[in-house]
C-alpha positions in Angstrom: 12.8 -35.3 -2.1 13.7 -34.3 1.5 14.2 -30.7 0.3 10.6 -30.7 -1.3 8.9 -31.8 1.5 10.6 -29.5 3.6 9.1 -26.7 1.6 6.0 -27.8 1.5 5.9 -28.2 5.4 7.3 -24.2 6.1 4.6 -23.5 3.4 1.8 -24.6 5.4 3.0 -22.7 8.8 1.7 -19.5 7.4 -0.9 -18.4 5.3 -0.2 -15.2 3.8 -3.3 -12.5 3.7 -2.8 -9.7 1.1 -6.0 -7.3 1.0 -6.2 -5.2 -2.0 -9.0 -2.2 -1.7 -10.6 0.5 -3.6 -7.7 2.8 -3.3 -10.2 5.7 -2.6 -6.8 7.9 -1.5 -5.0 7.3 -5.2 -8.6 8.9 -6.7 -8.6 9.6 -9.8 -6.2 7.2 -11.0 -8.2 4.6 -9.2 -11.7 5.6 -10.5 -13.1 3.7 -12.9 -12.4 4.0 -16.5 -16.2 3.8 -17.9 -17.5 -0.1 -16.5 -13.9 -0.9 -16.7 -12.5 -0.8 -12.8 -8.8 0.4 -12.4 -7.8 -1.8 -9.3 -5.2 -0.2 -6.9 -3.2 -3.3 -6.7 -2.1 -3.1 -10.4 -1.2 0.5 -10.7 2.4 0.1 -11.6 5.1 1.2 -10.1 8.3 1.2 -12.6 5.9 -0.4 -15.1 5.3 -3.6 -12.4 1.9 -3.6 -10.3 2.4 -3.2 -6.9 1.0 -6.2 -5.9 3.5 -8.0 -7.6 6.3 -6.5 -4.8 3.7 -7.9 -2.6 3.7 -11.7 -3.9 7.5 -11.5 -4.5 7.9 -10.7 -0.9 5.6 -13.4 0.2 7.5 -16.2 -2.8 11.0 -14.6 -1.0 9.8 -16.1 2.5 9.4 -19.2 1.2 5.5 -18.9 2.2 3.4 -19.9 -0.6 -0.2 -19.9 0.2 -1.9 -17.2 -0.5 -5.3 -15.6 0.1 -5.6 -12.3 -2.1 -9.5 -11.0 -0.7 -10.4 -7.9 -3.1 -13.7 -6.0 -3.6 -16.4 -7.9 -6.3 -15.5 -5.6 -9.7 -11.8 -6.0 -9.7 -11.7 -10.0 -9.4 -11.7 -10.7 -12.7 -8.6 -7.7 -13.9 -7.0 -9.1 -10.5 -7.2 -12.8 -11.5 -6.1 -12.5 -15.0 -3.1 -11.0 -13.6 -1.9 -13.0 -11.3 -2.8 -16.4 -14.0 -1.2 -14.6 -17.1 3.0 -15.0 -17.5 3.2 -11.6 -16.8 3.3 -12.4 -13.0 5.9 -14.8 -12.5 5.0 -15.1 -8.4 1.9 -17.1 -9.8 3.6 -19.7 -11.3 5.1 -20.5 -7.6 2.2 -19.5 -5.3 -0.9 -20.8 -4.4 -3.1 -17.6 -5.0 -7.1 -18.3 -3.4 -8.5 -15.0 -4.9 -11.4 -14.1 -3.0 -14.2 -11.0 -2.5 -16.2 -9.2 -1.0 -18.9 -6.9 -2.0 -18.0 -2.9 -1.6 -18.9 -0.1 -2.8 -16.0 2.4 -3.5 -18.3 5.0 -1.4 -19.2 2.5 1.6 -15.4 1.0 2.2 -15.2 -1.8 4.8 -12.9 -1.9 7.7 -9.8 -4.7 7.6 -10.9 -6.2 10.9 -14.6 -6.6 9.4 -13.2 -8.4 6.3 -10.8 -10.6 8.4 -13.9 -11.5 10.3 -15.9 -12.7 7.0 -13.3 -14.8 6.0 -12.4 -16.1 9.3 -13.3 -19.6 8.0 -10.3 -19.8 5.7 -7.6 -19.2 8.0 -7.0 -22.0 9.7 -4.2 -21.3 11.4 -1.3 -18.3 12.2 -1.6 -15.6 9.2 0.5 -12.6 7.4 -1.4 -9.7 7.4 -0.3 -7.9 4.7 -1.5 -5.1 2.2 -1.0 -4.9 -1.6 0.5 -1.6 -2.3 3.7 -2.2 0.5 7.0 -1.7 -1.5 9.6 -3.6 1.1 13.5 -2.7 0.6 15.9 -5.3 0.0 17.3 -5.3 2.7 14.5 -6.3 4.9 13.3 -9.4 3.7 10.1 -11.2 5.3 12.1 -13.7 7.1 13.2 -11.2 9.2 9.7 -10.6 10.9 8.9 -14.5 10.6 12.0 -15.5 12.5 11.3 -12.4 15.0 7.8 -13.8 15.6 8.6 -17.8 15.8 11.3 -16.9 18.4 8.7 -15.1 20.5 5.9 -16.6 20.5 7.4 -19.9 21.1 9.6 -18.4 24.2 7.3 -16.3 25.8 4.0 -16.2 24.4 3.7 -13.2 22.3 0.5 -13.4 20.0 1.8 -11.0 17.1 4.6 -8.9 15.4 4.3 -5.7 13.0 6.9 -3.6 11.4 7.1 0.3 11.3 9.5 2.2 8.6 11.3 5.5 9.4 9.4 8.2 7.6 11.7 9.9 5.1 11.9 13.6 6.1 11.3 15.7 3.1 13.4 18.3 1.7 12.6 21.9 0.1 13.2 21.0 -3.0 11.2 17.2 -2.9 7.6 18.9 -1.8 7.8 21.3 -4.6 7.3 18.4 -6.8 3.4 17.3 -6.2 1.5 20.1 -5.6 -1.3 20.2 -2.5 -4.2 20.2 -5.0 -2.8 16.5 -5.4 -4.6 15.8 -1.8 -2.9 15.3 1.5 0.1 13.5 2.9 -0.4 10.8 5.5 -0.5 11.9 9.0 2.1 10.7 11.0 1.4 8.0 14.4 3.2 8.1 17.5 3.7 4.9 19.1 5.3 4.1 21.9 7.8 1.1 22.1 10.4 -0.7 24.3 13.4 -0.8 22.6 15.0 -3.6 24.7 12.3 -6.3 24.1 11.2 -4.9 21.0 7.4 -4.6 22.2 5.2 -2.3 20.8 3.4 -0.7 24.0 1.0 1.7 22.3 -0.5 3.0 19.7 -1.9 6.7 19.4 -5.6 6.8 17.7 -7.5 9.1 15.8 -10.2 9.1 18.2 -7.8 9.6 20.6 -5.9 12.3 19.0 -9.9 13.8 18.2 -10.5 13.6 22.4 -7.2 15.3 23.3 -4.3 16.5 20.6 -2.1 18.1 22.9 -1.3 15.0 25.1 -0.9 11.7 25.2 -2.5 9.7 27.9 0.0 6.6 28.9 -1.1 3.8 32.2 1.2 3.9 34.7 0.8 0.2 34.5 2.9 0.4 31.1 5.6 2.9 32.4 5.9 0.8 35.7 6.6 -2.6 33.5 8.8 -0.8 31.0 10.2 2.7 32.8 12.7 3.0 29.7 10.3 3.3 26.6 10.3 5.8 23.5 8.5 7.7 22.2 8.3 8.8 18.4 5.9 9.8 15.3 8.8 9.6 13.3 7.6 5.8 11.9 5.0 4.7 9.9 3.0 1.3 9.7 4.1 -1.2 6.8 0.6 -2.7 8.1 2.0 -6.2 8.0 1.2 -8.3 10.8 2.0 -11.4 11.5 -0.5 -12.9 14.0 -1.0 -16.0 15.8 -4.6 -17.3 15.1 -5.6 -16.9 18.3 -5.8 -13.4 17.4 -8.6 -13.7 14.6 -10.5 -15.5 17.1 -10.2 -12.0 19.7 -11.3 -10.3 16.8 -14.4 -12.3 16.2 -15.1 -11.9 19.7 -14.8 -8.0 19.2 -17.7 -7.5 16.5 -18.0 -3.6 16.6 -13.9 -3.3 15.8 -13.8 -2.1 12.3 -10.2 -0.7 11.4 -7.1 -3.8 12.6 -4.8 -0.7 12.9 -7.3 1.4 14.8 -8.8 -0.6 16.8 -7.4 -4.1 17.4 -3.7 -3.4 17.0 -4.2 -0.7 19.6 -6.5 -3.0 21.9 -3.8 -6.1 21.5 -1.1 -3.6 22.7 -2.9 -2.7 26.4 -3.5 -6.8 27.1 0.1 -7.0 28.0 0.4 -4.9 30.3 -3.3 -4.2 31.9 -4.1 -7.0 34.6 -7.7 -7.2 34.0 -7.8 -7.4 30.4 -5.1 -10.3 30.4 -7.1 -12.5 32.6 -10.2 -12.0 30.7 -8.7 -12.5 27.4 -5.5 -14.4 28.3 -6.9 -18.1 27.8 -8.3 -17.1 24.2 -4.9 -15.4 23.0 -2.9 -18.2 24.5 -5.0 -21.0 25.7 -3.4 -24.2 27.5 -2.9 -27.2 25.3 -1.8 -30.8 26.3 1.6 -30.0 23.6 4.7 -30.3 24.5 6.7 -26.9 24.8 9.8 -25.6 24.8 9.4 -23.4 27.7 11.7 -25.0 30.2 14.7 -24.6 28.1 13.6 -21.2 27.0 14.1 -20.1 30.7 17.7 -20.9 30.9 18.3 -18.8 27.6 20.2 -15.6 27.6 18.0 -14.4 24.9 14.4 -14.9 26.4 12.4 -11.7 27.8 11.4 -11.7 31.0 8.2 -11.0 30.2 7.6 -10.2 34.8 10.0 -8.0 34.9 10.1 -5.0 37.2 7.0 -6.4 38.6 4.6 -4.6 41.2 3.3 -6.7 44.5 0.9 -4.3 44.7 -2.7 -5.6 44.4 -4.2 -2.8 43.1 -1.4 -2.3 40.1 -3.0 -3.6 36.6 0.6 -5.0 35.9 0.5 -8.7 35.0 2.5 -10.8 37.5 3.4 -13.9 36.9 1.7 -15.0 33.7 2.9 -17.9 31.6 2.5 -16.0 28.2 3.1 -12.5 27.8 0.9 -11.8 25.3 3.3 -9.4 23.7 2.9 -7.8 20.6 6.8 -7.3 18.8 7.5 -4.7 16.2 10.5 -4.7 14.2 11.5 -0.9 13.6 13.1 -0.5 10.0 15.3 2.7 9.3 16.5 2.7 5.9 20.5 3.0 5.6 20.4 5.8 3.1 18.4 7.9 0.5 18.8 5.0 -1.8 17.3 2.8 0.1 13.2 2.9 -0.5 10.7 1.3 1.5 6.9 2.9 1.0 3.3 2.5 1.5 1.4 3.3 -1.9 -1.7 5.0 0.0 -1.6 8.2 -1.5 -0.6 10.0 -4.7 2.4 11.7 -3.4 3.8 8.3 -2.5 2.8 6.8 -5.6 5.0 9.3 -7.7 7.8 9.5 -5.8 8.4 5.5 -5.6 8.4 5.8 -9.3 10.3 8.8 -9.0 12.8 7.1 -6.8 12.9 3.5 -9.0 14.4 5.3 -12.1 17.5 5.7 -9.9 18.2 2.3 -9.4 16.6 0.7 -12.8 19.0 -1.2 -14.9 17.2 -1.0 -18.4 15.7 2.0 -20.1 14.2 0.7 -23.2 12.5 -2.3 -24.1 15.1 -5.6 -25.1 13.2 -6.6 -27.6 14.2 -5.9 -31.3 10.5 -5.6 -32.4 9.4 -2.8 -29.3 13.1 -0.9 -29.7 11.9 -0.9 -33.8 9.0 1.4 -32.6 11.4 4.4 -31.0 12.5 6.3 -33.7 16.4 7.2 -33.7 15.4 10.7 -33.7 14.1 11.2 -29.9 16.0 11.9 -27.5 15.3 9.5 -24.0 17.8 10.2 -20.9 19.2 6.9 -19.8 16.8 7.8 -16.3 13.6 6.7 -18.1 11.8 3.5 -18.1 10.1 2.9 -21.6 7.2 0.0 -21.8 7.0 -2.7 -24.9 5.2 -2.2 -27.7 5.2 2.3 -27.0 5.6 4.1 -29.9 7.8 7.2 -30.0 8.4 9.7 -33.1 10.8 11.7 -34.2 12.4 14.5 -32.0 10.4 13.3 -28.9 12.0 14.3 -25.7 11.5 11.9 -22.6 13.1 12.9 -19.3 13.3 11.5 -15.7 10.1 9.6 -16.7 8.5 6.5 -16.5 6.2 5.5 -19.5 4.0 2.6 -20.2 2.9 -0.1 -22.4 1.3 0.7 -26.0 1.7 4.2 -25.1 2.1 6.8 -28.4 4.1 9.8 -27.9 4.1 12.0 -30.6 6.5 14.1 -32.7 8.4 17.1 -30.4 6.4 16.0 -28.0 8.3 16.7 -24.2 7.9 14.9 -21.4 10.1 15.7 -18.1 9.8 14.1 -15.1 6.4 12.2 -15.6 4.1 8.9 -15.0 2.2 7.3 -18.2 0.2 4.4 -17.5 -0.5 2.1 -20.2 -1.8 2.8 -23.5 -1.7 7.4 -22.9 -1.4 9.1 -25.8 0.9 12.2 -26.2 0.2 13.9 -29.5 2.6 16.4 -31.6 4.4 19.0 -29.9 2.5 18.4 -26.1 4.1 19.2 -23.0 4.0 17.4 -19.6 5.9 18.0 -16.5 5.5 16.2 -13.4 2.6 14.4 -14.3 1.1 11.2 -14.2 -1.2 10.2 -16.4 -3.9 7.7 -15.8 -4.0 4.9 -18.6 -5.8 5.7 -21.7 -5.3 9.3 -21.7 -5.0 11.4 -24.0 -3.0 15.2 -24.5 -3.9 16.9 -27.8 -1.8 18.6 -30.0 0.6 21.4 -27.9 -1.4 21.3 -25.1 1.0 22.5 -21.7 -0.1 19.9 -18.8 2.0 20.7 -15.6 1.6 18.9 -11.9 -1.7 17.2 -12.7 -3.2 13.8 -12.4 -5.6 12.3 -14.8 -8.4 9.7 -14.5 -8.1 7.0 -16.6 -9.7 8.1 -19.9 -9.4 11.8 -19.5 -8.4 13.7 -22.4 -6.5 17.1 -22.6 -7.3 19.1 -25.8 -5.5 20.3 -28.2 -3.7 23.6 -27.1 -5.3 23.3 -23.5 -2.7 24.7 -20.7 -3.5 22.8 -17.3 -1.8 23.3 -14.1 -2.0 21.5 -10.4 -5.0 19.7 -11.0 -6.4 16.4 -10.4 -8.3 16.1 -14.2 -11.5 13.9 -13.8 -13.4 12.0 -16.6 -16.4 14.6 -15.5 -14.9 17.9 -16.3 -14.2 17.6 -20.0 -17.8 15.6 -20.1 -19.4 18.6 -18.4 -17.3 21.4 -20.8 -18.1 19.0 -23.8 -21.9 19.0 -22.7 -22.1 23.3 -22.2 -20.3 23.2 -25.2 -23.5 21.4 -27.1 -26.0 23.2 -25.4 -24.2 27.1 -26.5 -24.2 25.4 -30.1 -27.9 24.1 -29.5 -28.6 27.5 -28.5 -26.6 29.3 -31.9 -28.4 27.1 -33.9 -32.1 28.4 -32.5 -30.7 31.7 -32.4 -30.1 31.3 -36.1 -33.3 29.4 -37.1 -34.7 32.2 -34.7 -33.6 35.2 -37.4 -34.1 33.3 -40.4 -37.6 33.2 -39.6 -37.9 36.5 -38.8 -36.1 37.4 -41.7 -38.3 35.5 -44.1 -41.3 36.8 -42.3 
């Protein structure tokens, strides 16, 4: 009994935000498949929807309310998710889905949603998105524990994380082509490495306004002389925040973007005197509670948040202040290649997390007797692929490096080598994909050669077609199909044209 109501009093400290959006930069896999909407938080990643790393990551934590806040048209593929058995988080967490009307041309900032729903959060909140893939080895508790500590010795109002970004080798970028779109552009920050504070946070406007330089107070390089420097890291974009922060952020109505222009903002308040005083008594306002600040002082491992002060009255250093106002970052640097930690915002980052998952998955066809009956003996599938239930394969079929979906039909000497299938893609006799993925639904015709392409949900390849470092939308075979009909619309008057000339 005590161990139940202990969990149910750490699942009330936070409330755990996961935004799931259009997915504009995963387009066309993301575009919609007719009326049907193919939400970025279940595009799968080793057949499992990414926002179900999300939830598990949350469930880990022992944190288990939950406020999923996705656009209008993708509630009801997003709910039947998460209250179906194929999510096991939901049977644990208490999932609010909520939404907000968006179109997938006009998106709407984070900070603007936040803002909306600033009624439901009641208290401190995980910021979190739904296409983060965490790594073992950093759990959630990590960044909880990092931001209880803080906050409760010296004030600090919020803590993110930042993963090393993997530096890329020759032979990795020749497998997704440019035509696939670009890769993410990487973020300086600057950080103190001692107190774990992140100090600043480069811009785009910023970087628009000046690209050579970086413009830094001498404020921030007085308080901490021994920062660093790097663009080396890129943001999780999980933040845990005290609430006080959502109430700055309703008191900032023209910030759009949290990681543009509120993380940013948050960061200068520590250090720049005026904006502390102005905003100090909303991020940290005095209350008649009972603190632990008095011990905190005698501990070895509380930050002195004065340190290397100025007596200057002109300096904008804070001197003095009973809450820092600090915002923490953890800084995670993976201990090897095998070790994974990703952002699914783009495509490239989308294949090579599947890419990477076949390394380190433990099954490679389905257990049960009934799915396995549908693989015929005959085809050949290396012990690096992942194949979904109920996926048919025929004879002589020839699956390699690949990951492959549910109710998917692959056809007879059919090859596939180093590809993505989403559910229910048919591959007919004698096709040919390499380094591919395939949006659900689609279809390759008969010995048709696809290479480096992506594919909007419902696209289909015809038969004999030869396609090369493309992204294949739903419109160009419609438009090809439609100039097709018009050149036979034209034969045919041609034709009616001669015969009546000819009976004339």
């Amino acid at each position: 009994m005590d161990i139940i109501e202990e969990r149910s009093l750490v699942s009330r400290e936070f409330l755990a935000v996961i935004l799931c959006g259009f997915g504009n930069e995963l387009h066309p896999l993301t575009s919609n498949n007719g009326d049907e909407p193919c939400p970025k938080a279940l595009l799968p990643v080793a057949n499992k929807p990414i926002i179900d790393y999300t939830l598990a990551w949350v469930e880990q934590a022992r944190i288990q309310d939950v406020l999923v806040i996705c656009p209008t048209t993708h509630r009801t593929a997003i709910s039947h998710h998460i209250d179906s058995d194929i999510s096991s988080s939901s049977t644990v967490l208490r999932i609010d889905v909520q939404t907000f009307d968006e179109s997938q041309d006009a998106s709407i900032g984070t900070s603007t949603v936040l803002r909306h729903f600033a009624s439901r959060i009641q208290g401190d909140f995980i910021l979190l998105p739904c296409d983060f893939i965490p790594p073992p080895s950093l759990p959630l508790s990590v960044l909880l524990d990092k931001f209880r500590t803080e906050a409760l010795a010296d004030g600090a109002i919020a803590t993110t994380c930042w993963f090393a970004t993997p530096k890329k080798h020759e032979k990795d970028k020749s497998l997704t082509p440019d035509e696939w779109g670009p890769a993410v552009a990487p973020t300086a920050i600057v950080w103190d490495d001692a107190s774990g504070t992140l100090l600043h946070v480069d811009t785009p406007d910023a970087i628009d306004d000046n690209a050579d330089d970086m413009e830094l107070r001498m404020a921030l390089l007085d308080r901490y002389p021994h920062t660093k420097l790097s663009s080396g890291f890129t943001d999780s974009h999980v933040y845990i925040c005290k609430r006080t922060v959502l109430d700055a952020l309703v008191d900032k109505p023209l910030f759009e973007s949290f990681r543009e222009d509120l993380l940013p903002w948050l960061c200068k308040i520590q250090y720049q005197r005026t904006k502390h005083r102005k905003y100090g008594q909303l991020l940290h306002p005095k209350t008649s509670v009972i603190t632990q600040d008095l011990s905190l002082s005698h501990s070895t491992l509380r930050i002195n948040s004065t340190q290397n002060a100025d007596d200057t009255e002109d300096s904008e250093e804070v001197q003095d202040t009973p809450a820092s106002l600090r915002v923490g970052v953890v800084l995670f640097r993976p201990s090897g290649p095998e070790e994974h930690v990703a952002r699914i915002n783009n495509i490239h980052s989308f294949f090579e997390t599947n890419r990477h998952c076949l390394t380190t998955a433990s099954w490679t066809l389905p257990s049960e007797p009934k799915a396995r009956s549908l693989i015929d003996a005959k085809a050949q599938i290396s012990t690096d692929s992942i194949i979904g239930t109920s996926t048919q394969i025929a004879e002589r079929a020839s699956i390699k490096r690949s990951t492959i979906g549910k109710h998917c039909v692959i056809g007879k000497m059919a090859k596939i080598t180093g590809c993505v299938l989403l559910d229910h893609c048919v591959v007919e006799d004698g096709a040919k994909l390499e380094g591919s993925i395939l949006g659900k639904n689609t279809k390759v015709g008969a010995k048709a050669d696809v290479s480096k392409c992506v594919t909007q949900a419902g696209y289909e390849v015809p038969a004999g077609e030869t396609v090369k470092n493309e992204k294949l939308d739903v419109s160009d075979w419609t438009a090809v199909s439609e100039e097709g009909d018009d050149e036979d619309d034209e034969d045919e008057d041609e034709d009616a044209s001669e015969s009546s000339d000819d009976s004339t």
